[in-house]
C-alpha positions as CSV (number, residue, x, y, z in Angstrom):
1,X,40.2,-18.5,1.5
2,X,44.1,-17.7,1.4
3,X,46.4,-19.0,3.6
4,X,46.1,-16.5,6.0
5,X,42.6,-16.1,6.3
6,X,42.4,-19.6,7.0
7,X,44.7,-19.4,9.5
8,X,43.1,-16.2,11.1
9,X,39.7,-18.4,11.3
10,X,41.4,-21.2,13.0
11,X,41.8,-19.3,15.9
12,X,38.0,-18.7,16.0
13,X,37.2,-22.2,15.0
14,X,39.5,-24.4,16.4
15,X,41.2,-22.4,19.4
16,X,42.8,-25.3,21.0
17,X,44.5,-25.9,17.6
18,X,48.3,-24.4,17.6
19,X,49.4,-23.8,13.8
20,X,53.0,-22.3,13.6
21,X,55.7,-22.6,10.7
22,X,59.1,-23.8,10.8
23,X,61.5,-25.4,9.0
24,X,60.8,-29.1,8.1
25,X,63.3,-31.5,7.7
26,X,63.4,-33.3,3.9
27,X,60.5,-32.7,1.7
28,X,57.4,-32.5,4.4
29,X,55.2,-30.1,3.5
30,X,53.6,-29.9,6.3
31,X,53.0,-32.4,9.5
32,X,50.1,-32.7,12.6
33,X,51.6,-34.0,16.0
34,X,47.9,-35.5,17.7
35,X,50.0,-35.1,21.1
36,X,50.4,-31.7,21.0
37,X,47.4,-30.6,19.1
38,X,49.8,-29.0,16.4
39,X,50.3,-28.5,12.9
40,X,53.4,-26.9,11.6
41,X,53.7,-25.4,8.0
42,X,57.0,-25.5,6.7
43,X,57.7,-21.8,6.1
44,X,59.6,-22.1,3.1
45,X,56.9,-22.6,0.4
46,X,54.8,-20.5,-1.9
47,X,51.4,-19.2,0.0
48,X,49.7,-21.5,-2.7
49,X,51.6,-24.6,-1.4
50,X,51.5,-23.8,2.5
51,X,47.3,-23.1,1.5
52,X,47.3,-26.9,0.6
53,X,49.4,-28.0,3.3
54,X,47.7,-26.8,6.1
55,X,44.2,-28.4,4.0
56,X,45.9,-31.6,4.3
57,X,47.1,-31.6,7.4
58,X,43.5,-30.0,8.9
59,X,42.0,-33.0,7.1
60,X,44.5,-35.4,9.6
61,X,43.5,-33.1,12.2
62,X,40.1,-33.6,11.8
63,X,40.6,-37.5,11.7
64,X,42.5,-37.5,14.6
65,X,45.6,-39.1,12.2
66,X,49.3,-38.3,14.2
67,X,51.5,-38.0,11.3
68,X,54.8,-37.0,13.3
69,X,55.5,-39.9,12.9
70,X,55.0,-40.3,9.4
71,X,52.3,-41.9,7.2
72,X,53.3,-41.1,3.8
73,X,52.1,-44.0,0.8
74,X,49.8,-45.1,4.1
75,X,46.0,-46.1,3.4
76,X,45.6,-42.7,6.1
77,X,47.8,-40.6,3.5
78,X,45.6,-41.3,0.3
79,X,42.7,-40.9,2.1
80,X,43.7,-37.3,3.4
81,X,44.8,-36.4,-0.5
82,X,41.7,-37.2,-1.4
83,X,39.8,-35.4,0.8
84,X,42.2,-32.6,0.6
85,X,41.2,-32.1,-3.1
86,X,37.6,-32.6,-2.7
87,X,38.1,-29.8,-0.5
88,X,40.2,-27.5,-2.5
89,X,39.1,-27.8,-6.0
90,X,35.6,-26.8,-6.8
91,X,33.8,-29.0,-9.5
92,X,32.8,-26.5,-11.9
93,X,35.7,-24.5,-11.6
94,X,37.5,-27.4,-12.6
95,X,35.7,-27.8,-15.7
96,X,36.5,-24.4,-16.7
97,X,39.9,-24.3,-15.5
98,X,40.2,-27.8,-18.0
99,X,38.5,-26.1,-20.9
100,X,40.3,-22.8,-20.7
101,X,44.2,-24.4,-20.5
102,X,43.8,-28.0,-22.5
103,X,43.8,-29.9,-19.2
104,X,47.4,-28.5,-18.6
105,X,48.2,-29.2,-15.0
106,X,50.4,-26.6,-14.3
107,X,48.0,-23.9,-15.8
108,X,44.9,-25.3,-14.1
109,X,47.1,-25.6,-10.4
110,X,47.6,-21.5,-10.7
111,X,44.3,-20.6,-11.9
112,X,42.7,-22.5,-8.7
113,X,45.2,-21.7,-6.4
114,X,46.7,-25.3,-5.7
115,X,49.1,-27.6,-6.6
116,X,50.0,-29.7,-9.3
117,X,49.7,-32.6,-6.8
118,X,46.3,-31.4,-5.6
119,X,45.3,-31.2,-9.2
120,X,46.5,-34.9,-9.8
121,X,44.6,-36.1,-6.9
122,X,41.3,-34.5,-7.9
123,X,41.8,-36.0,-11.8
124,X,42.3,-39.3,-9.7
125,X,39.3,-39.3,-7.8
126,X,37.4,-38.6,-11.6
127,X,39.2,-41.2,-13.2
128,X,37.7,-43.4,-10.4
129,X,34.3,-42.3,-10.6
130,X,34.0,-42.6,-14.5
131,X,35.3,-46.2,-14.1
């Protein structure tokens, strides 16, 4: 799904859920406020980028993590980019995306429709499974 088909099925999965975009202070991405039952998307970034954010911040959503507040380099925070990549990249797509450009992150990131970060993440999570 795009970014905005996920956001239309949000309001037929997860009514109660507000997502809205704004501007976000610094480099936040994206942030969940457990008080309010909100996510907001800052609205300055590529559709690709605001896809992933709104992953990662459903993936706090779903744990019930407040990250107003801040929880970046947190135990919480690697947990949810891990998740958030497990989520986003799909394993054999990945293996073709790898053959096809070298392993080049930047080239992989476009042809699955995430980030570099999300593709560093995933290649993480390998690098611990292999070892």
């Amino acid at each position: 799904m795009n970014y905005g088909q996920m956001r239309m099925a949000l309001y037929r999965v997860a009514p109660d859920l507000q997502v809205s975009s704004a501007l976000l202070p610094g480099k936040l991405d994206g942030i969940y406020c457990l008080a309010t039952n909100t996510v907001l998307i800052d609205r300055r970034m590529t559709y690709v980028r605001k896809r992933c954010a709104l992953v990662h911040e459903l993936v706090h959503w779903r744990h019930g993590d407040d990250t107003s507040d801040g929880c970046a380099g947190s135990k919480i925070e690697r947990r949810c980019r891990r998740e958030t990549a497990m989520l986003l990249i799909n394993t054999a797509a990945y293996a073709v995306a790898e053959r096809m450009y070298d392993g080049e992150p930047h080239q992989m990131a476009s042809e699955l429709n995430v980030t570099v970060q999300v593709i560093e993440d995933y290649r993480q999570i390998l690098s611990e499974i292999i070892h």
